[in-house]
N, C-alpha and C positions, 0 to 999 in steps of 0.2 A: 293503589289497593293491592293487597299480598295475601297471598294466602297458604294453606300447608306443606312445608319442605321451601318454601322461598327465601331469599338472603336480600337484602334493601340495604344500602346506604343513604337513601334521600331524605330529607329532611320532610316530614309531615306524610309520613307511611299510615297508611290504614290495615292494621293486621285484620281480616275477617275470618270467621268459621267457613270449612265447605259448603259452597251453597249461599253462602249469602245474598240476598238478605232473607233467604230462605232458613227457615231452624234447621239444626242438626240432631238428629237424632241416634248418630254411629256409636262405638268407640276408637278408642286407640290412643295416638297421638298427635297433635300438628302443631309445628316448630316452624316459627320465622327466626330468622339470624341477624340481627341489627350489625351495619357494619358504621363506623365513626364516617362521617360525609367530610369530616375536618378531622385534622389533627389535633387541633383549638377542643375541642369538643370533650367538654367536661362531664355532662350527666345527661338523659335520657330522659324523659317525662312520659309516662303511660294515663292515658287518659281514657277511661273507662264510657264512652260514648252508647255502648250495649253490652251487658253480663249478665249474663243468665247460664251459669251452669249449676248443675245436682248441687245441692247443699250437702252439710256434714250429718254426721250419724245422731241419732236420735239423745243416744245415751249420755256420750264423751264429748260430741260435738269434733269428730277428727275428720278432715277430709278425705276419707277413705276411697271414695268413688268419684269423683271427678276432682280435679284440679291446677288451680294457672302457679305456675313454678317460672320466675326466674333466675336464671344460673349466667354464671362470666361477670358478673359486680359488684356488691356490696352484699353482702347476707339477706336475703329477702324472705319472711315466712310467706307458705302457700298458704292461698284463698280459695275457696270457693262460696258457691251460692249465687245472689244474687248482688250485685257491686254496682249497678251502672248508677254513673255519675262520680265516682272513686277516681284515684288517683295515686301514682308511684313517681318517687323518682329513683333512679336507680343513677349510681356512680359507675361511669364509662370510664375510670382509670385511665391510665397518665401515658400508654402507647397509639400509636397512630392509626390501632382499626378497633383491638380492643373489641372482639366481637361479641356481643351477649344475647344469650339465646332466651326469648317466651315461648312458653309448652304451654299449651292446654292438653290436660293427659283425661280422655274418657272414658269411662267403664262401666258394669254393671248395667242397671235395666236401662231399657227405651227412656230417654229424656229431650223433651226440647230445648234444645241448647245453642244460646243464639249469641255470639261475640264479637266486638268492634274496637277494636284499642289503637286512639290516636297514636303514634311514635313520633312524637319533637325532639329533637337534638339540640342541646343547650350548650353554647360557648362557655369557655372557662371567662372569658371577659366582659360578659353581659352582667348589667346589676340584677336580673331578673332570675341567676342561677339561687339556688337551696342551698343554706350551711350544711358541712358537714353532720354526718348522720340520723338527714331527716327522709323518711319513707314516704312522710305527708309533708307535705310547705304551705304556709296559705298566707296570705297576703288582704291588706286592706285594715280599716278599723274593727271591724266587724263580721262574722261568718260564722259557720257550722262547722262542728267535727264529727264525725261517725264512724264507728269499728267497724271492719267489712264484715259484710252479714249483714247488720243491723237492719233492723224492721221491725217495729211493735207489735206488727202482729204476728207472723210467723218466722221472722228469721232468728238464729242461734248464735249466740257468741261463736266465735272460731277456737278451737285450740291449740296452741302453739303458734300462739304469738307473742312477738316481740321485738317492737319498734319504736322509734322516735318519730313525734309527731311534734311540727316548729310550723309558729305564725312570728312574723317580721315583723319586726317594732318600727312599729310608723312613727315617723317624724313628732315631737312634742307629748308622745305619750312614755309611760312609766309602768304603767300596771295594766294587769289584764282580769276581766272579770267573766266569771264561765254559771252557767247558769242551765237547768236541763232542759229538752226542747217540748214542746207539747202533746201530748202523748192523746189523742181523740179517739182511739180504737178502745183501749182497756179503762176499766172502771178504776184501777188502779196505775199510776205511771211504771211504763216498764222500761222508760227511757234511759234508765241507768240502773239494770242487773250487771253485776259484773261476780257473784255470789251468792252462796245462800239457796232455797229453796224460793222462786219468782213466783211461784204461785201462790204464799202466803207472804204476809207481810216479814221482809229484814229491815232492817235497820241500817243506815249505813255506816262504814267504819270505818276507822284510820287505824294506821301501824307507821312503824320507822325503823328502815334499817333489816338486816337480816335477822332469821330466829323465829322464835316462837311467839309472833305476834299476830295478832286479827289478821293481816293481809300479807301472809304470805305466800299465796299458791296464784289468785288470780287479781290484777288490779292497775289501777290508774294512777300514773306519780301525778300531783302536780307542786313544784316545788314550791315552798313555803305558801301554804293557799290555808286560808282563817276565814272564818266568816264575817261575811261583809258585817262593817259595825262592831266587830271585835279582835281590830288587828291589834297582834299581840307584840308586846315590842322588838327592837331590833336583834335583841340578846335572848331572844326565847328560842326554844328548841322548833323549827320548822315543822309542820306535818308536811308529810311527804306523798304518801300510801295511801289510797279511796278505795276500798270495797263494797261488798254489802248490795244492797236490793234499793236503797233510795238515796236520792240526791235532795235532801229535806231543805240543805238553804243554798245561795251561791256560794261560791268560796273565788274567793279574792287572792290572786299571787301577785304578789310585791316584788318588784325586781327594779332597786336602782342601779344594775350596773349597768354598763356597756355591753352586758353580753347578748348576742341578738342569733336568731329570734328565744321569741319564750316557748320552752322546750314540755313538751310530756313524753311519757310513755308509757307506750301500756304493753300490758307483759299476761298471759296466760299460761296454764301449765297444759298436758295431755288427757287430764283427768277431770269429768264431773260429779258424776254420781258415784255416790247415793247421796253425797251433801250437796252439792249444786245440781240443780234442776232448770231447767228451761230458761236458762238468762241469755237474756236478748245481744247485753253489750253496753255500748251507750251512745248519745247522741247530744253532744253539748251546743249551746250557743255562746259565741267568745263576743265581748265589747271590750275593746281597747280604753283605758282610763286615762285622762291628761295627765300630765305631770302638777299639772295646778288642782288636782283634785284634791278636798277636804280630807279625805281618808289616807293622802298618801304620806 
């Protein structure tokens, strides 16, 4: 267990707050230093065990006052808010220590601010490492995706982000099926704002491509993804692009290639208001499809 100004190369580090497992209530900053335990040692895994820092601003949704920043790996956006149960990987590049630095940077008013983040060090030769350029990796037929932040009832989309988010194509499956999770606080689902004004009813929407179309500021790729029951054929124009305030059906992505795992991303700009209001983010449920499946 590590804590502010410390440097670790062990395999299975517990970064904590000053104080732990007491809150923190300070500012500043506190930096651990990951060093490679191996020279083997491909990517990093942060596992979000406790997160609770200040969230972003009311208006834009920017991290202005607190915030977790990794630096030394792959391009990572900052988070804040609340996260626990989240997860990173970051790319520990191809030298022998490769050091990469986690900040929690805090500011502003009195906050109870309480953090725990596994550090795993992932071999380049394990089956168990993340393709290239994913932030999230998830594994299994089945599971949950969620934008950090997310929470139906008070949490905010983030802005500025932009990441790759990949689940691992298990053995005899072909397609994947995403579907929004159940949303029991609001009278209306806010399980998927990603635009729009959230506190009246949007619609959701697609776009493709750059320009001047529905989703080009804030949004959710998922490649080639149609609604279930209306897969469109092989030669039809993919929808790419999800925006909007609701996730009205599942949407289905089709992927016979080899290429693994099945990829999204999702991508934010700096700016909400005065057209985006209060969106949450989103919070999908993924079931993996057989390859014998009747829709495929």
């Amino acid at each position: 267990m590590k804590s502010c100004g410390a440097t670790t190369s062990e395999n299975g580090t517990y970064f904590v707050n000053s104080g732990y497992p007491a809150v923190f209530d300070g500012t500043g900053s506190c930096e651990l230093t990951v060093v490679k335990s191996d020279p083997d040692v491909c990517q990093i895994r942060l596992d979000f065990v406790r997160f609770a820092i200040a969230g972003p601003d009311q208006t834009n949704h920017v991290c202005n006052q607190d915030q977790f920043i990794v630096s030394g790996g792959n391009p990572v956006p900052g988070i804040c808010g609340v996260n626990q149960g989240g997860h990173m990987y970051i790319d520990a590049g191809v030298g022998t220590t490769n050091p990469v630095k986690l900040t929690f940077v805090t500011s502003g008013t009195s906050f109870e601010r309480l953090w725990k983040v596994k550090v795993t060090q992932i071999p380049c030769s394990t089956i168990y490492k993340a393709e290239e350029g994913c932030l999230q990796y998830y594994t299994g037929v089945s599971g949950q995706l969620r934008s950090f932040n997310y929470d139906p009832a008070s949490g905010l989309q983030l802005s500025n982000q932009d990441y790759g988010i990949c689940i691992r194509m298990e053995r005899n499956f072909c397609g994947i099926q995403y579907s929004v999770c159940p949303d029991t606080v609001n009278n209306r689902s806010r399980a998927f704002t990603l635009s729009g004004n959230s506190n009246n009813p949007v619609n959701s929407m697609i776009g493709s491509g750059a320009g001047p179309n529905n989703c080009a500021n804030d949004w959710l790729l998922v490649p080639c993804a149609a609604n279930v029951g209306r897969i469109q054929p092989a030669q039809a124009l993919c929808t790419d692009r999800i925006c909007g305030g609701t996730f009205s059906a599942d949407l289905y992505a089709v992927n016979h290639s080899t290429v693994k795992p099945f990829r999204l991303w999702f991508h934010t700009d700096n700016v909400e208001a005065p057209v985006d209001i209060d969106n949450r983010g989103f919070c999908l449920n993924y079931v993996q499809q057989p390859c014998t499946n009747n829709v495929m």
